[in-house]
C-alpha positions in Angstrom: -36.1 -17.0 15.6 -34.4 -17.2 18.7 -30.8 -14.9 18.6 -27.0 -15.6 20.1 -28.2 -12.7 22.4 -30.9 -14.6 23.9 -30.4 -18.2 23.3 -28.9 -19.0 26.9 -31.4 -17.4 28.6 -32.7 -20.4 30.8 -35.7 -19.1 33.3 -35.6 -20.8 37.0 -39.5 -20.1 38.6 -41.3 -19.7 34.8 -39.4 -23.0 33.4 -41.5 -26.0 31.6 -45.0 -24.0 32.9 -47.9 -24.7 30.5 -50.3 -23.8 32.2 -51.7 -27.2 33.1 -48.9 -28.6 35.3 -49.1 -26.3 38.7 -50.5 -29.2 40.5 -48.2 -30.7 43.4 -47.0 -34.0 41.6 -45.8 -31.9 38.9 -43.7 -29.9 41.0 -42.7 -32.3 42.8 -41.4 -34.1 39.2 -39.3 -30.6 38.9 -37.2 -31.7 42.0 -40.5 -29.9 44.0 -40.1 -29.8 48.0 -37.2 -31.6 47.9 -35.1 -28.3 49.5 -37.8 -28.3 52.3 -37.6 -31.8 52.5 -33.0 -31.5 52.9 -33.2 -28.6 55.4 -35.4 -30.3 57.4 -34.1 -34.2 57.2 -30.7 -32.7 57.4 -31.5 -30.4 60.0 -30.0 -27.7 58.6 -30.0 -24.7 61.3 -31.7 -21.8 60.7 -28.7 -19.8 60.8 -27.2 -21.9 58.1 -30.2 -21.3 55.9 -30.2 -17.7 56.4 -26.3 -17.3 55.2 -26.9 -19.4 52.1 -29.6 -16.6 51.7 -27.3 -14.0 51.9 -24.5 -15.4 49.6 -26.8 -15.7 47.0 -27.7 -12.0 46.5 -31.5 -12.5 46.5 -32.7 -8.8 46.8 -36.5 -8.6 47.3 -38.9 -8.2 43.9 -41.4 -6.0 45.0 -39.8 -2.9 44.8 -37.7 -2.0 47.1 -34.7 -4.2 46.5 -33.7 -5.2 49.6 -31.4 -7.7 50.4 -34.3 -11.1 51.7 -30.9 -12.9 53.8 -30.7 -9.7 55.9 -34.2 -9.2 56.3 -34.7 -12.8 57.4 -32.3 -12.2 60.0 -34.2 -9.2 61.9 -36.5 -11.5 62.9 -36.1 -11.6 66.8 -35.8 -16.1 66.7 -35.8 -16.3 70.6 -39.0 -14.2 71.0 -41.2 -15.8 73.1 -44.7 -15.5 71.7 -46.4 -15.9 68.3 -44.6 -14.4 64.7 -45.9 -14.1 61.6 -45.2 -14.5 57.9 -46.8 -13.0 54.9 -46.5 -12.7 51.7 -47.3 -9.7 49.4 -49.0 -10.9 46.3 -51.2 -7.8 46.4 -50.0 -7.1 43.4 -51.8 -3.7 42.2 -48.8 -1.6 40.4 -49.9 -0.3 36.9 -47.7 -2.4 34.5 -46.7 -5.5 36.9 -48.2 -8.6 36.5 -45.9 -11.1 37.6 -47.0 -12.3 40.8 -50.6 -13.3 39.9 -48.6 -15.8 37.3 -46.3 -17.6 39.7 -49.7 -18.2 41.6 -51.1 -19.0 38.7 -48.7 -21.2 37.1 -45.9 -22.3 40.2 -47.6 -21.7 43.4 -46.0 -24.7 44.8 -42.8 -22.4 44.5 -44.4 -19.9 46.8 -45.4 -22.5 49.3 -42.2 -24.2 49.4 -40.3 -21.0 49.7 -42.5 -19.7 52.4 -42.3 -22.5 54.5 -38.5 -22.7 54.3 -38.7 -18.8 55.4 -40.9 -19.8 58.2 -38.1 -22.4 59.3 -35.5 -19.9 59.0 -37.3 -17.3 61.2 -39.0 -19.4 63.5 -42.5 -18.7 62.4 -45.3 -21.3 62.6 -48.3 -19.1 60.7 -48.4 -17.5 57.9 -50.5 -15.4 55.6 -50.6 -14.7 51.5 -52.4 -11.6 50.6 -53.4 -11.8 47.4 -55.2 -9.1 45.4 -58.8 -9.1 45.2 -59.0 -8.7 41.4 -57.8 -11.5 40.3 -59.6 -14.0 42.4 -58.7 -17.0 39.8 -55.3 -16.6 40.9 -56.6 -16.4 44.6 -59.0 -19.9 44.1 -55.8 -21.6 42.7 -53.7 -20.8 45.4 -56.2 -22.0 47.8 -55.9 -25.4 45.8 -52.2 -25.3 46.3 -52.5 -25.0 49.5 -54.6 -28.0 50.0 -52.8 -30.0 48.1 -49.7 -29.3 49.9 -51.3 -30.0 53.0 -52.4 -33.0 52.4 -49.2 -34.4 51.3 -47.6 -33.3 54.7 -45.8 -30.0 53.1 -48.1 -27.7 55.6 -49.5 -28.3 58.8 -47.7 -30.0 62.0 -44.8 -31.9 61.8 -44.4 -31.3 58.3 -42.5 -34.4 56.2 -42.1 -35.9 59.5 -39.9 -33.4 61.4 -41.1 -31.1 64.6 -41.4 -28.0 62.0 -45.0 -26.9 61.8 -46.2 -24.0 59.5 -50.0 -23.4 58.8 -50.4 -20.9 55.5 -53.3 -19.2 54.6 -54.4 -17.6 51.7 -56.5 -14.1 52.3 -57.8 -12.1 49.3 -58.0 -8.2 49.9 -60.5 -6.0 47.6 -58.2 -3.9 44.9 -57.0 -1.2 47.2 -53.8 -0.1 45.5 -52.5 1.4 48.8 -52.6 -2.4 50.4 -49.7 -2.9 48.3 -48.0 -0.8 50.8 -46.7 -3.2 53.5 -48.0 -1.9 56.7 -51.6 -1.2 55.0 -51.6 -4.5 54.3 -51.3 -5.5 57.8 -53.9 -3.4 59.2 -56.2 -4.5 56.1 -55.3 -8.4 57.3 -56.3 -7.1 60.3 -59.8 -6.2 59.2 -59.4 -2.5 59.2 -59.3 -0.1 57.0 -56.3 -0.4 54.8 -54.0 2.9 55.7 -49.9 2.9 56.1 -48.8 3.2 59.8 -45.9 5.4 60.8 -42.5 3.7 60.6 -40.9 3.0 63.5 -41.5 0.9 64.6 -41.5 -1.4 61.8 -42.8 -4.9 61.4 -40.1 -7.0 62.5 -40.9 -6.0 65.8 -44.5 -4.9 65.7 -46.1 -6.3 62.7 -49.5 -8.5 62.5 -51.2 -8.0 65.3 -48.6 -6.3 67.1 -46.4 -9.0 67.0 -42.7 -9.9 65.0 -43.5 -9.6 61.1 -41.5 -10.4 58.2 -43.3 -9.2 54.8 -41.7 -10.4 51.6 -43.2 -10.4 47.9 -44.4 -13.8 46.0 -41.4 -13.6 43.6 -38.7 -13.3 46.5 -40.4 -16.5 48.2 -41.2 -18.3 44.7 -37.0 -17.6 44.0 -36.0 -19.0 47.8 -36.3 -22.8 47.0 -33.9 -22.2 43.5 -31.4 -20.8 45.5 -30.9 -23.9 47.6 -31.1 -26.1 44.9 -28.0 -25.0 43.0 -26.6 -23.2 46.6 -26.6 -19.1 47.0 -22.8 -18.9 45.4 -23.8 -20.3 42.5 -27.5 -18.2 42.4 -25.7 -15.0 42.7 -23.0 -16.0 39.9 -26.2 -15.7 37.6 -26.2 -12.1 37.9 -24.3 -9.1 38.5 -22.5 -8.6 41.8 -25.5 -7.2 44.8 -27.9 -8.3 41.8 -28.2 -11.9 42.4 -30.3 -14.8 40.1 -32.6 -14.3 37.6 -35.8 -11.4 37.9 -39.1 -11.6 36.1 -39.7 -8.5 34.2 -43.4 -7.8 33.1 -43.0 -6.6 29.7 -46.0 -4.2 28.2 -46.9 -1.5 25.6 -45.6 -1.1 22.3 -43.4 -4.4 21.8 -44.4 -7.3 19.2 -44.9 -9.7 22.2 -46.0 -8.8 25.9 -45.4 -10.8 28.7 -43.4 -12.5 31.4 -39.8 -13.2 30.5 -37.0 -14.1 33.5 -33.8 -13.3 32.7 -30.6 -12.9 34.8 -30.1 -9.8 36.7 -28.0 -7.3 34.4 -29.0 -9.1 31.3 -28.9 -5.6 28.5 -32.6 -4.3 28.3 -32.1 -4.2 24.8 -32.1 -8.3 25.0 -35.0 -8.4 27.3 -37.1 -6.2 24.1 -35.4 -8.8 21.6 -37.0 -11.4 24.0 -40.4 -9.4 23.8 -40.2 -9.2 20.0 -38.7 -5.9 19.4 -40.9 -3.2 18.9 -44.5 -3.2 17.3 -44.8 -2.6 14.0 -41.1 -1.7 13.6 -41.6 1.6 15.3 -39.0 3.6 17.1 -38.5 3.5 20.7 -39.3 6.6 23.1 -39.6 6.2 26.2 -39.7 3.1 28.8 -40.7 2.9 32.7 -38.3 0.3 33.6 -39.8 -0.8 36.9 -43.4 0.1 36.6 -45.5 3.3 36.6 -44.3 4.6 40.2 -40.7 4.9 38.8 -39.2 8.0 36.7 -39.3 7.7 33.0 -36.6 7.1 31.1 -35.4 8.0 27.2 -35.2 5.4 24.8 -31.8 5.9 23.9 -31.0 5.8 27.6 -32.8 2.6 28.0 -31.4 0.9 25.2 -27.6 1.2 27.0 -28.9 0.7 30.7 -28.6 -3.3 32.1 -31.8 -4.6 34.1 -30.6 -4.6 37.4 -31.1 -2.2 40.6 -27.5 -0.5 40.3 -27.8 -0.1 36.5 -31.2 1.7 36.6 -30.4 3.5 39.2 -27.1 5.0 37.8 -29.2 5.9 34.5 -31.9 7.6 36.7 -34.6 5.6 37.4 -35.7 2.4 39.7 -35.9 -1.1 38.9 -39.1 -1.3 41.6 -41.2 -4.1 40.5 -39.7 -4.8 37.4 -42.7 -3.3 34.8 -41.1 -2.9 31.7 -44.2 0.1 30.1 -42.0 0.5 26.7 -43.5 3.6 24.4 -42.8 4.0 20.3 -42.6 7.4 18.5 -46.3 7.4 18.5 -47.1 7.8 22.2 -47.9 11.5 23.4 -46.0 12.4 26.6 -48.3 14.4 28.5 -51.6 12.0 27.6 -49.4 9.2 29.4 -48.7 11.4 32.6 -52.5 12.6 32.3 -53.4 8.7 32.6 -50.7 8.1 35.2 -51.6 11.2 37.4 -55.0 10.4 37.5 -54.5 6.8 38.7 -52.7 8.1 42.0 -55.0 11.0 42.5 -57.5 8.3 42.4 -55.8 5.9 44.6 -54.4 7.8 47.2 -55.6 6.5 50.3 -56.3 10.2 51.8 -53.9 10.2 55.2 -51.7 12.3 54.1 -52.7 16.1 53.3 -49.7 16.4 50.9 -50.4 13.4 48.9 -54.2 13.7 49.3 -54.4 17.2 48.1 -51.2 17.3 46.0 -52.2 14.4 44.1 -55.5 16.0 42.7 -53.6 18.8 41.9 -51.0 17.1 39.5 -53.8 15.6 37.7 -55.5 18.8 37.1 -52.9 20.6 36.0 -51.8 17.8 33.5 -55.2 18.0 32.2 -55.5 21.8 31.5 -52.2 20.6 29.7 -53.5 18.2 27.7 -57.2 19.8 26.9 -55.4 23.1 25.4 -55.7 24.7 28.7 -51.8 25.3 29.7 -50.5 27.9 31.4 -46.7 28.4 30.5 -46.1 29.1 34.5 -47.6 25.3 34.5 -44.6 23.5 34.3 -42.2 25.0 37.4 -45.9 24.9 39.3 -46.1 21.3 38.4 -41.9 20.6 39.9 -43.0 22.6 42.7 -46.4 20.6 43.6 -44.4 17.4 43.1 -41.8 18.8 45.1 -43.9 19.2 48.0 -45.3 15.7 48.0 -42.2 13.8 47.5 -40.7 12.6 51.3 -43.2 14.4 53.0 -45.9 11.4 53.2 -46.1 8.6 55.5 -46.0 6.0 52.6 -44.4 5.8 49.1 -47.7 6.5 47.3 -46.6 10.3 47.0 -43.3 9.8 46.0 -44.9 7.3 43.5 -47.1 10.2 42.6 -44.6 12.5 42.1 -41.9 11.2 40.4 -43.3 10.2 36.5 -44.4 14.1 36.9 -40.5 15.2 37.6 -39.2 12.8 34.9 -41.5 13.9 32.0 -40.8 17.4 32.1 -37.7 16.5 32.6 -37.0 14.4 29.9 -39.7 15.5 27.5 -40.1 19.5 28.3 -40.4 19.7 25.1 -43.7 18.0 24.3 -45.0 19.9 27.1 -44.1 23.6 26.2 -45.3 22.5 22.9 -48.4 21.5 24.2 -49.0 24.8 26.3 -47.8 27.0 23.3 -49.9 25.4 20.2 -53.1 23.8 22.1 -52.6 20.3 20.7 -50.0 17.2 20.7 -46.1 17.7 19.4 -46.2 14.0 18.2 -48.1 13.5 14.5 -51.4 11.2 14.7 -50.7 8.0 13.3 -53.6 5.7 12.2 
């Protein structure tokens, strides 16, 4: 039954989807292209897009949080040759799975929003890298795309103005580093999927060499909501520098995983009401609020933390992509950073010698750990190794590396000195 907590929770991209109606006409019944359709029959000026974008808060959804109205407006608009657009919806994070179900479900959100980004910036091509393991997600877009073509939403002159934006869809191979934006690029480009050194960034040598603005599939599916009810309005849904609602991917030990978009700042302890509460009424131990890159964080902690950027960050952790990984009383600490540490000692990409060679480290040590093998000296050696990978890589796969490591021991030392001391697990096997 649905509680005073979270009956007003009313979602923006995931509203009325069933899974059947993604196709144009029913987006276009939800009020569909009609923003795209206003900016351009009003002839809005890019500038005047661009502001509405900043009033409304919109910070991007992949990770990093920054604000989309700012970015939009490093785009150089008077440069003379060809710009690109692309979205991220390479979408490889342990936990998140958000992306690959507003492609799924609302890709004519994506389009819409990508082409009124492309209007604001300029930009008459654009790209949408898409993971390569989920190529369902990557056959429907292409359908989307078609269909919005052929009702005059892509292509030249698009609903009879002098806009034109041609969007493709590309599909990379399941590289976790191509989540990275600049690996991205050079993996569009057809080479080998590696982070280039920053500066100079993509807005001024992106695709190709040329002007680049990267954004993820949320941030783009969110843009045509925020002109429908204006960016004032947008932002007032959340929490001041926390604008409109977020789509949090809710797994592990709740009654019901999934997608649930809620209002930035809305109390975690409503968005695990929304997800059922916890399985089999267990207690609550530990949650990664923003998917497995991000620092651990208690369950009490979590319980009084909001879901927005400032919250998380002031309880010690990252929103990031907004993977919700929530752990009962059951879940053994140092088997979680065992299966963690060996996911980014597998998929570093092997430029950097820290992250390359610290990475394999972690994971060995956690398994000594974890197989009875511990060393008491194991746990300042671990800090130390993690120490020497975090800002010293060219990406953020060795800070994403490094950081579950710090906030285990930090937060559950415990477990781990138990482990080293008595050979086996702190935390009673449950059937």
């Amino acid at each position: 039954m649905t509680s005073l907590h979270t009956r007003h929770i009313k979602p923006l991209i995931l509203a009325g989807l069933d899974g059947k109606n993604w196709h144009l006409a029913d987006y276009v019944a939800r009020g569909g292209y009609a923003q795209l359709r206003r900016i351009l029959s009003d002839k809005i000026t890019p500038e005047q897009v661009i502001a509405e974008l900043k009033a409304s808060s919109l910070r991007g959804r992949g990770g990093a949080g920054f604000p989309t109205g700012l970015k939009w407006s490093f785009m150089p608009r008077q440069f003379p040759g060809q710009k690109y657009l692309v979205c991220n919806s390479d979408e490889g994070e342990p936990g998140t799975f958000k992306d690959r179900d507003i492609m799924r479900y609302n890709p004519h959100a994506l389009i819409e929003g990508m082409a009124i980004g492309a209007y604001a910036m300029g930009i008459t091509v654009g790209y949408n890298y898409i993971h390569g393991e989920i190529w369902a997600d990557y056959e429907r877009f292409e359908e989307a795309i078609e269909e919005a073509r052929a009702a005059g939403m892509l292509g030249d002159r698009i609903a009879g103005s002098d806009f034109t934006f041609q969007l493709h869809a590309f599909h990379g191979y399941g590289a976790y580093i191509c989540g990275e934006e600049t690996a991205l690029l050079e993996s569009l480009e057809g080479k080998k999927g590696q982070p280039r050194f920053k500066p100079p960034f993509p807005a001024s040598f992106g695709l190709y060499g040329k002007p680049t603005t990267i954004n993820n599939t949320e941030t783009f599916a969110a843009v045509p909501f925020v002109f429908a009810m204006g960016g004032e309005a947008y932002a007032g849904l959340g929490k001041p520098n926390n604008g409109g609602t977020k789509i949090f991917s809710v797994s592990g030990d709740v009654a019901k995983p999934g997608n649930y978009e809620v209002p930035m700042g809305t109390p975690f302890a409503t968005l695990l009401e929304l997800a059922g509460g916890m399985r089999d009424g267990k207690k609550i131990k530990a949650v990664i609020p923003g998917g497995s890159s991000m620092p651990v964080l208690t369950g009490d902690v979590m319980m009084a933390t909001d879901m927005d950027y400032d919250s998380i960050a002031k309880a010690g952790s990252m929103l990031g992509s907004g993977a919700v990984i929530v752990m009962d009383e059951t879940r053994c600490m140092v088997k979680s950073l065992l299966r963690l540490s060996y996911f980014y000692y597998e998929e570093s990409c092997g430029q950097c010698t820290p992250c390359r060679e610290g990475t394999g480290w972690l994971y060995r040590m956690v398994h000594r750990i974890e197989h009875g093998q511990g060393r008491p000296e194991d746990l300042d050696l671990l800090n130390s190794v993690a120490d020497n990978i975090q800002g010293r890589t060219i990406c953020a796969l060795g800070d994403a590396a490094a950081m579950p490591v710090r906030a285990m021991i930090k937060n559950f030392r415990e477990e781990f000195e138990y482990h080293i001391e008595h050979k086996h697990c702190l935390v009673p096997a449950y059937i």
